[in-house]
VOLO-347158 format. One record per residue (C-alpha): residue in three letters; y, z, x. Coordinates in steps of 0.25 Angstrom, whole numbers, plus 5000, padded with zeros to 4 digits. Each point is the difference from the previous one (the first is absolute). Layout:
<sites>
alaYZX
...
</sites>
This chain:
<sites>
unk502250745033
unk500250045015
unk499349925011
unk499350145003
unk499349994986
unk499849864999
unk499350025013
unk499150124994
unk499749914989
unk499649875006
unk498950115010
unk499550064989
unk499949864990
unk499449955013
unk499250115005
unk499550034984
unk499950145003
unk500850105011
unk500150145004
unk501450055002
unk499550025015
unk499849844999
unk501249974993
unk500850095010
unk499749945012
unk500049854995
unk501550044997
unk500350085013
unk499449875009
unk500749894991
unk501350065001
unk500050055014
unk500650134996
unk499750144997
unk499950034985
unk499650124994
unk498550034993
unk500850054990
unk500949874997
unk498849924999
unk499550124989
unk501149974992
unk500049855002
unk498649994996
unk500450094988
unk501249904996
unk498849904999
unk499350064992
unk500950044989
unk500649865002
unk498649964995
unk499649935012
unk499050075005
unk499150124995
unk499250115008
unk498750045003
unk499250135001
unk500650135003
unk500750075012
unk499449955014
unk499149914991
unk501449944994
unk500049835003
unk500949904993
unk499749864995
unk500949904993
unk500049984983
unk499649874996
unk500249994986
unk499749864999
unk499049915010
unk501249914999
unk501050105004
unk499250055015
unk501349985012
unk499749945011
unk501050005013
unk500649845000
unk500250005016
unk498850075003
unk499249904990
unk500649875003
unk500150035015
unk498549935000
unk500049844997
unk499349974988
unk498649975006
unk500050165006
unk500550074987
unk498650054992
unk500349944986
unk499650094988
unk499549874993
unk500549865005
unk499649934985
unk500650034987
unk499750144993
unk500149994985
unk500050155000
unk501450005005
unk500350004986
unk499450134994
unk501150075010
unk501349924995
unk500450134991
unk500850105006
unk500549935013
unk501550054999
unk500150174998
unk500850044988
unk501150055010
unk500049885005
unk500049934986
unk501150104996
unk500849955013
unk500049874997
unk500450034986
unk501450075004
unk500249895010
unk499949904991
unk500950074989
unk501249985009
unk499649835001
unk499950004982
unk501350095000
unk500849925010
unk499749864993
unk500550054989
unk501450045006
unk500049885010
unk500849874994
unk498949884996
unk500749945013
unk499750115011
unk498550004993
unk499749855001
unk500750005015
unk499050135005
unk499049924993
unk500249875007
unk500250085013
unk498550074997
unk499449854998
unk500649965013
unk499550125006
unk498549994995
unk499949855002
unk500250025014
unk499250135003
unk498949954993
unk499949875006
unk500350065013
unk498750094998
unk499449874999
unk500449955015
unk501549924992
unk500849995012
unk501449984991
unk501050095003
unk500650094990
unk501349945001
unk499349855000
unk499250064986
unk501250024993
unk500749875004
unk498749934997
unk499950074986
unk501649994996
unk500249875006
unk498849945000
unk500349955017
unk498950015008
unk499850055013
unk499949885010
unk499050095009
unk499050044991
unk498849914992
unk500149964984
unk499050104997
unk500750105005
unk501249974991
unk499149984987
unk499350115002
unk501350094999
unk500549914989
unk498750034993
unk500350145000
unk501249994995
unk499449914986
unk499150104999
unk500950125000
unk501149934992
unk498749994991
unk499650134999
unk501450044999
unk500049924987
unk498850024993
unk500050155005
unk499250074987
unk498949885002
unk499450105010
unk500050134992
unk498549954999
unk499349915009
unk499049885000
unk499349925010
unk500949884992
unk501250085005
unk499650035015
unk499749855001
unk501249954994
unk500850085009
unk499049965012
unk500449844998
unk501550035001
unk499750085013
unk499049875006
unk500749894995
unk500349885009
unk499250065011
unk498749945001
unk499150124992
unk499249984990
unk500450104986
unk498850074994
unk499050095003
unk499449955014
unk498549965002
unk499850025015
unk500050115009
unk501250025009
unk500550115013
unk501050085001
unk500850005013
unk500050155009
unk498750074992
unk498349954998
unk500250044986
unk499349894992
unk500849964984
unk498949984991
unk499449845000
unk499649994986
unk500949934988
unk499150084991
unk500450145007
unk501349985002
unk500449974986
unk499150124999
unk500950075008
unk501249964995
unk499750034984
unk499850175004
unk501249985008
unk500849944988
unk499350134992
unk500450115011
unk501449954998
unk500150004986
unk499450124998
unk500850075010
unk501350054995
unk500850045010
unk500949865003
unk500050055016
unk498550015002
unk499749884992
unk501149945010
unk499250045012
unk498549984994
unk500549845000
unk500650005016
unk498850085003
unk498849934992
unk500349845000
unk500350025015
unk498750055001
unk499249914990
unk500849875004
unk499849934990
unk500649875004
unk499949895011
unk501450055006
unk501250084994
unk499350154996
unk501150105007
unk501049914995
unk499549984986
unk499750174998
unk501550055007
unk500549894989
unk499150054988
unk500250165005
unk501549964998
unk499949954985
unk499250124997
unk500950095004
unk501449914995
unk499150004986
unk500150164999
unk501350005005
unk499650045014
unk500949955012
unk499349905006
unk499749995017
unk500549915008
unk499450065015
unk501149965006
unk499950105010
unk498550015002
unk499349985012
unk499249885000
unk498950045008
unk499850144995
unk499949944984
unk499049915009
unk499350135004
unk499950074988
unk499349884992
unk499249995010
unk499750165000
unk499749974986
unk499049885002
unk499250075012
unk499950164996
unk500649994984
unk501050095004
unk501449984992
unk500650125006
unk501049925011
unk500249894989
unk500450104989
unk501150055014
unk500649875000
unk500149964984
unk500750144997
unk500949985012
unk500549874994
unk500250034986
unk500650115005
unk501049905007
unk500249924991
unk500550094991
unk500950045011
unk500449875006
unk500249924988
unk500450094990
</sites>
């Protein structure tokens, strides 16, 4: 999509409903430049038949106004919205909303589902004509790869370079603390793990989310289990839910939207996108549902993701997007983008 229609998009998702007139000169004073009534025409026409948007009423009466499928699906613009500090920014809900959960279905389109398929043909294909040496050595490349993103998400201020020394080696980095250096090497157990025990995860219990939680926590002062206090997140006002009783609540319908959801990549997103949001324990969420998203999909023969080249602060954004307006549509971006390099990258 060009920056022109992106532009058209983000007024009119913004604006909830447009003439052309509107459209036309939000265009002409954005870009600075003449463009033609009749290129915005056929701009707004590519938009609708993309399915982006949909019109109103007829000849001079005629208005446009975004398709929103799902509540979960509405865009939002990520620099306009996080341009305000968290305390500015009007919150769709700052507590917990169970309903979340009756709009789960139907996140991915199935041209998007059907993209991912072809893509994920050539990974299948590829470790069948790669040597079991070429495999394992992409393989320990991708667990070197997530074990520092994902920790670097986390504020890990190892280099990528000190990561795989720290992993292969087992040297740490002089400059950098011991729970900097566990939490990589926890990673890495609980990767090596799922890459082991790979068909555990073709169907998923609290056991198994908590067993994979411990290996992620371990020697770093957090207690495992379901947490009984309350707890903030940094950057939003959004509020987890308080309650032990709620959150195992919480978590069982999660363990059922996965399991009754058939398509390995949704499930995949469903766990980053809902633990994050439940946090269900003390410390350790984010890391524990990127890990648990990865046996999902190695357990249908999925590439996994290692987010390598994800922007820290944008992943930061889009779960943040999720907690305060329930919109997925930026996350669901960046989790396509990176299976999609994988793929690419390591296979």
């Amino acid at each position: 999509m060009s920056k022109r229609l992106k532009a058209i998009l983000d007024f009119i998702s913004v604006q909830k409903i447009a003439t052309t007139s509107d459209v036309h000169r939000y265009i002409v004073e954005k870009f600075q430049e003449k463009i033609a009534r009749i290129t915005i025409i056929r701009d707004i026409d590519f938009l609708i038949h993309s399915g982006f948007i949909k019109k109103q009423g007829q000849a001079r009466n005629v208005k446009y106004c975004p398709i929103i499928t799902n509540p979960l699906l509405e865009y939002f613009n990520v620099d306009d919205y996080f341009r305000n500090d968290c305390d500015d920014r009007v919150i769709k809900n700052k507590n917990f909303r169970f309903d979340v959960f009756d709009h789960l279905a139907g996140l991915f389109t199935d041209g998007e589902l059907d993209e991912i398929c072809v893509i994920n043909e050539k990974f299948r294909n590829n470790l069948k004509k790669f040597s079991p040496t070429i495999v394992k050595k992409e393989f320990e490349r991708l667990i070197i790869e997530f074990s520092w993103k994902s920790s670097h998400i986390e504020g890990n201020t190892y280099s990528l370079l000190d990561t795989e020394r720290l992993i292969k080696e087992n040297i740490k980095a002089g400059n950098h603390s011991r729970e900097e250096s566990i939490m990589i090497l926890n990673h890495k157990c609980a990767l090596d793990y799922i890459f082991q025990n790979a068909s555990n995860y073709k169907r998923i219990t609290l056991a198994k989310i908590e067993e994979l939680h411990e290996i992620v926590i371990d020697n770093l002062g957090i207690h495992a289990g379901l947490r009984s206090s309350a707890v903030g997140v940094v950057g939003t006002n959004y509020k987890p839910l308080d309650n032990i009783h709620q959150i195992r609540d919480a978590m069982h319908e999660l363990i059922k939207t996965i399991n009754r959801t058939t398509n390995p990549l949704e499930k995949a997103f469903t766990v980053v996108l809902m633990i994050s949001y439940i946090q269900p324990f003390e410390d350790g969420n984010k890391r524990t549902s990127r890990i648990l998203a990865n046996a999902i999909l190695l357990a249908n023969d999925y590439c996994p993701l290692s987010y390598r080249s994800i922007d820290e602060v944008e992943y930061k954004k889009a779960i943040i997007l999720f907690y305060e307006q329930n919109s997925v549509s930026y996350l669901k971006k960046l989790f396509i983008e990176q299976f999609k390099q994988a793929v690419d990258k390591y296979f």
